[in-house]
N, C-alpha and C positions, 0 to 999 in steps of 0.2 A: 180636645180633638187629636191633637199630634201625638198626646200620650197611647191614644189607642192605637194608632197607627204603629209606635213604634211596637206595643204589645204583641200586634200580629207579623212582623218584618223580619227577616233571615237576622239572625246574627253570625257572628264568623261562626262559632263553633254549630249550628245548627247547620250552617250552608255547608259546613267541611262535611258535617254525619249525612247530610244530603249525597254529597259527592263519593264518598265511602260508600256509602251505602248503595248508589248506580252502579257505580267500576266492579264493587266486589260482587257480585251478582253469580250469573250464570259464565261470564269470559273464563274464568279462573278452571272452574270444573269442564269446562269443554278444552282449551286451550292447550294446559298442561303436559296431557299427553299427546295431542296432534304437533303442538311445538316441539316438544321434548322428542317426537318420532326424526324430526327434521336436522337439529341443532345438537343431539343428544346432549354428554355431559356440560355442554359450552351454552345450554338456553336461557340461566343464570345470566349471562352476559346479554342475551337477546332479550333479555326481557329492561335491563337497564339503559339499553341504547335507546327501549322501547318507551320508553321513561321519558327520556331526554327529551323523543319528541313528543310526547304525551305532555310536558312542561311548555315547550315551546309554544304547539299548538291551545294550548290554557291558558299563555302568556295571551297572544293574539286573539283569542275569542273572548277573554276579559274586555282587552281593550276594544273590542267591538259593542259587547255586553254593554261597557258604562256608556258608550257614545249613542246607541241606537236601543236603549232599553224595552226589549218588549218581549213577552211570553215565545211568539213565533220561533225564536232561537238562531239556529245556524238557517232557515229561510227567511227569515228578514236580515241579515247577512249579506246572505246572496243576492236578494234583491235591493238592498242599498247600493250594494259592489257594482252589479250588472246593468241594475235601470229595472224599470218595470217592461221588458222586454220580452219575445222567444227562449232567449236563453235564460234565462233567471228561473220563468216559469217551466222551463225542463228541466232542471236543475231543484225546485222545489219538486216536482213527480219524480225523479229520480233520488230523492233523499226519502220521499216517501216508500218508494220501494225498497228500498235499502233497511228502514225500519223494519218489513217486511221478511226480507231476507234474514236480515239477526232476528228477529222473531221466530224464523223457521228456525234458525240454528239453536237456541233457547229449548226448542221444545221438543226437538231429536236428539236431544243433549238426553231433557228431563227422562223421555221415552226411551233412551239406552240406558239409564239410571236405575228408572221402574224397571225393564227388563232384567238387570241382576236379581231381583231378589224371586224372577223364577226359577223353576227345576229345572227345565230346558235349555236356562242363559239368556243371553242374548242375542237372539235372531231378529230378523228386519220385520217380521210379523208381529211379535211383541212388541218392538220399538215402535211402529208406524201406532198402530194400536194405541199404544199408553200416549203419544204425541197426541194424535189428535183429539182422544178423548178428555187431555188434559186445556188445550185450544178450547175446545165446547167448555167445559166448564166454567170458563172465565169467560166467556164468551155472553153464557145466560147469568151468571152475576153479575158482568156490568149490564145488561139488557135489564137487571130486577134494581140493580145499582146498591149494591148492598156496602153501608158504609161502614161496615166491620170490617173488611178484608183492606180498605185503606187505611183504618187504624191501625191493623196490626203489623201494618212495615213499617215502622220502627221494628217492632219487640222481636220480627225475623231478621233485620238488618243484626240486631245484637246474639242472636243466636248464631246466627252463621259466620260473625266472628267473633263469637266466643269459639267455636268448634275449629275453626280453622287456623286460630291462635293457639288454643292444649294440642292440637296434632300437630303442627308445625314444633312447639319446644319442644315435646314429650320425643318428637321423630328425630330431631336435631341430637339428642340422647345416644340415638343407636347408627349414627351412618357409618356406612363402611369408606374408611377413606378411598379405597383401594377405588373404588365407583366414578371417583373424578379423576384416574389418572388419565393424562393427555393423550398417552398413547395409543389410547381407546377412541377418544375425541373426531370426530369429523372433521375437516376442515373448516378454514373461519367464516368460508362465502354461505355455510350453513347456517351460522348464528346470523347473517344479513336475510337469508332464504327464508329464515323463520319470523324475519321481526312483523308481518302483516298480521300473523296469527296473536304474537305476543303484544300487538298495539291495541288486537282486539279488548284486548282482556278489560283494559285500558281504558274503551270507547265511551263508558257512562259518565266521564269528566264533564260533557259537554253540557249535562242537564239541569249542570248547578246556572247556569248562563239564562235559561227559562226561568230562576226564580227573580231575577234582578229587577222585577217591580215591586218584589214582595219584599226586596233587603233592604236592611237599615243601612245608610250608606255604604252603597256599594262601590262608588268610588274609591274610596279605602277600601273594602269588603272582600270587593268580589275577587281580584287579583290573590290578595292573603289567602282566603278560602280554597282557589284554584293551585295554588303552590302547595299547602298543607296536607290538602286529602290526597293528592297526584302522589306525594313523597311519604306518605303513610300508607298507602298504600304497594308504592315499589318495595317496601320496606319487608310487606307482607309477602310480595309474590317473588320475592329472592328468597325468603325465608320458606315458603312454600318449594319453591324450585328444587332450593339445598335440600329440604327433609324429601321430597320426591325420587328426587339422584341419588341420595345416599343411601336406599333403602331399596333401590330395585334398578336390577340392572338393564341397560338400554333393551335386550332383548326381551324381556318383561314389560316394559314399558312400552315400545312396539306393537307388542301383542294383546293388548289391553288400554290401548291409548286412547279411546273414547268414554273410558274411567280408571283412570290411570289414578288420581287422586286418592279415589277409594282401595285401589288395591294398594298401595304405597302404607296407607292404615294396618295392613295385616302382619307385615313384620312387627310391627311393635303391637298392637292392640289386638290381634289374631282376628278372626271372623267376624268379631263383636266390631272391632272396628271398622272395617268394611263397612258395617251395615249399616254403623253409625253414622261415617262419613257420607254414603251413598245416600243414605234420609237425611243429611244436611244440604248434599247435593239435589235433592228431591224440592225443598224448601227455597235454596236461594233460585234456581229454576222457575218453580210456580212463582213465587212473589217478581221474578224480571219478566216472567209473559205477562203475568196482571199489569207491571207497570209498563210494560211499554205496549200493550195493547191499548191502554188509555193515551200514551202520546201517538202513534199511530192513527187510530180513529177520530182523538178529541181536537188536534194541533195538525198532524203532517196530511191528515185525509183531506181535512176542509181546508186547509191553507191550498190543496194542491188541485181542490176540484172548482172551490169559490173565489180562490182568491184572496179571501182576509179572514177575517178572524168574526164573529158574532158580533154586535156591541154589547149584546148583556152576559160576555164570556164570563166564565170566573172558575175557578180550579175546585172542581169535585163538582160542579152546580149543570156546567152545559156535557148535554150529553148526545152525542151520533149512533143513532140507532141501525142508520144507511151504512156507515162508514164501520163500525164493527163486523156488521156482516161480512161486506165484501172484502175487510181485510183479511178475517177467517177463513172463507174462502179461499182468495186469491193462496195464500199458502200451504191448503192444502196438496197441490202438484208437487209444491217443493220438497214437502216431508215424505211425500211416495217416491217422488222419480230420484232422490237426490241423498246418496251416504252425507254422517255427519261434516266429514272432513270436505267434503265438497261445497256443501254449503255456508261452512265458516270459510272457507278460503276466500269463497265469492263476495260473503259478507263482510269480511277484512277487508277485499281486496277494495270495495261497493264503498267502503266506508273512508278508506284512506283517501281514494280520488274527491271526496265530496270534501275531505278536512283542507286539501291541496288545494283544490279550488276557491274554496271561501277563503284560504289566507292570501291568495291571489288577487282574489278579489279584493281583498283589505290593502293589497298594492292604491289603488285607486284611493281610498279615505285616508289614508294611511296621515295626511293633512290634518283633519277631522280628528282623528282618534289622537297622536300626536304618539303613536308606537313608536318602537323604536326598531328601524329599518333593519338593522342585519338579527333582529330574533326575527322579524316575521322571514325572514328571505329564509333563514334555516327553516323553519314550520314546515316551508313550501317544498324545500329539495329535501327535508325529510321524509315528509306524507309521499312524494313521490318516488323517492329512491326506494321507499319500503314496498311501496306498491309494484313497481317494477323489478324486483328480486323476486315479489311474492310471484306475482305471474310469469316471471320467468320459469322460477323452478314449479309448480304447480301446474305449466305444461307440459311438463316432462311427464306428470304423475298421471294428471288427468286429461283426457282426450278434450280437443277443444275449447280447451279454460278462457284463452285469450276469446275467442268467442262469444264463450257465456260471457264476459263479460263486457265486448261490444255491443252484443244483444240487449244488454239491459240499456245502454245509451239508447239504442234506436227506439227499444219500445218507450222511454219513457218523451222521447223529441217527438213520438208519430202520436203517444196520448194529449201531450199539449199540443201537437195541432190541432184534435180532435176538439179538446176540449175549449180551443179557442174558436173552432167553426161550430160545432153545436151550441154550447153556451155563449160564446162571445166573452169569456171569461179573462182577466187577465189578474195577474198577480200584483199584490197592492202591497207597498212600504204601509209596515202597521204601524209604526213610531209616527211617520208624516200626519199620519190619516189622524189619527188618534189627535194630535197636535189639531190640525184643521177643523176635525169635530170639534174640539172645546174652543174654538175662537166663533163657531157659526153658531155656539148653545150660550 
């Protein structure tokens, strides 16, 4: 019996390709050039600091991970940290919308992507267009639940870096040094202005922490796992960065920064690689809306409407039919009313407050897990210093930023009232519950 157990269980190097395989997704091709717009030749640097806390916060949701093991993720987290309370439960609706939110940005990423390879370019009509019709599509595949499109993330995990490992060396070939001189550079509070976008890139770390009932000892496991893929990954997106900067100047890069990766291709690979890299961009896009349209609807919808989790959950097997829809939906407004760079600022910005909070929260267990105090305390005034550069400067840019994103606090605190007077609903520790189930069976 425990041999088959172990047969089906993460091993490091599985959980690591797990973790690669999230992070390196769609951040990279959206990010690149919206950072690089900000930090110019110096986002190399912003993507390392970005690192740092992409490590830290990996370091603290490990240690959460092995203490409180359960699929829910960074919502049972929250609700260990908080109690089963109002705030925990707005806290899991506002993580859900947040998946939402980088889902929108995912999919005006793909739809600026698909718009290159028209005669016309890219216009907001093309892009809206190829976004949403790329949303439906994955939309009635999970609704038909076709288990080919889940097989085949592996063999695009390998593709998209295989392609973005030959363009990175192949580019590293041809940079102009002249591209990194300083005196071109921005100032340094630019590479801090930038790190929300460059943490984004970053943000699939967290997924490997969902497989820790499936890992073979994850107390050894999961930490190793989470240090490995985070720092093989930085590895890539410096090496990305460099072949990006040394091939096209800031003002090219500006003007092209919602596929700035793909044109970076054409010095060295001419048109051909444009097109290349843009259908690779096309690829890791589709495969992060498939996957995180399944966490969204299968894990953050139901944790955030019912409370817990199914008892006969199991990964690929339970399926939300209610919760696909209305997440397709609800994102539709965002991919009309809302440019790429808008929406990823929101989504960074969405994403760092919730990392800040849950290591906050791990203040409180911090007993329990037996962390060690001054990494989680940096987690916290990392996730939060980054977040507050990011909307600092992001107000300058965009009307109302700080707004948009108070607004997403209010709506997701007025949904869980709703959802506590209509359903009477309340949000449940799954570890507890799970634990109590098997002592009353």
């Amino acid at each position: 019996m425990d041999h088959k157990i172990d047969k089906k269980a993460f091993g490091l190097w599985s959980a690591v390709f797990l973790g690669i395989g999230s992070m390196v997704g769609a951040g990279i091709f959206i990010v690149i050039g919206q950072a690089g717009a900000i930090a110019g030749n110096l986002v190399t640097l912003s993507f390392f600091i970005a690192a740092i806390i992409a490590l830290l916060c990996g370091y603290s949701l490990s240690k959460l991970a092995i203490t409180y093991p359960s699929r829910g993720g960074i919502i049972e987290y929250l609700v260990q940290s908080y109690g089963e309370g109002f705030f925990s439960g707005s806290l899991g609706v506002l993580f859900y919308m947040a998946q939402l939110i980088a889902l929108a940005a995912v999919a005006k990423s793909f739809g600026t992507y698909a718009a290159t390879y028209m005669s016309a370019g890219v216009t907001p009509f093309y892009t809206n267009i190829f976004a949403l019709a790329i949303v439906a599509v994955f939309v009635i595949i999970n609704l038909v639940g076709a288990a080919m499109v889940a097989r085949a993330e592996s063999l695009i995990v390998i593709i998209k870096l295989i392609a973005l490992v030959a363009f990175t060396t192949a580019a590293l070939l041809y940079i102009k040094p002249e591209n990194f001189s300083l005196a071109d550079a921005p100032s340094g509070l630019h590479v801090l202005y930038a790190l929300g976008l460059t943490f984004f890139a970053f943000q699939g770390f967290s997924v490997i922490t969902n497989s820790v009932e499936d890992m073979q000892d994850p107390s050894k496991t999961m930490l190793k796992a989470m240090i490995l893929s985070i720092s093989l990954v930085t590895l890539l997106y410096i090496g990305v960065s460099v072949a990006v900067f040394g091939n096209l100047s800031l003002s090219e890069i500006i003007k092209s920064k919602d596929f700035a990766l793909a044109t970076a291709a054409q010095p060295v690979f001419g048109a051909l690689g444009f097109k290349i890299i843009a259908a690779t961009a096309l690829l890791a896009t589709a495969s992060a809306i498939n996957a995180t349209l399944y966490a969204v609807t299968q894990i953050s919808y139901t944790l955030a409407k019912e409370g817990n989790l199914p008892e006969a959950y199991e990964r690929h097997i339970f399926h939300n039919s209610e919760g696909l829809v209305i997440s397709a939906l609800l994102i539709v407004p965002l991919i009309l009313f809302l440019d790429l760079g808008a929406i990823a600022s929101i989504a960074s910005v969405t994403v760092l407050l919730i990392q800040g909070l849950t290591h906050t929260g791990h203040l409180f267990k911090i007993k329990e897990t037996q962390a060690n105090l001054p990494l989680v305390l940096l987690a916290i005034v990392g996730t939060f210093s980054a977040a507050g550069f990011a909307i600092y400067y992001t107000s300058s840019k965009i009307p109302h930023f700080g707004l948009f994103i108070v607004l997403t606090f209010v709506v997701a605190f007025a949904i869980e009232v709703l959802l506590r007077l209509i359903k009477n609903r309340n949000i449940e520790r799954q570890y507890i519950s799970k634990l109590i189930h098997q002592k009353e069976n």
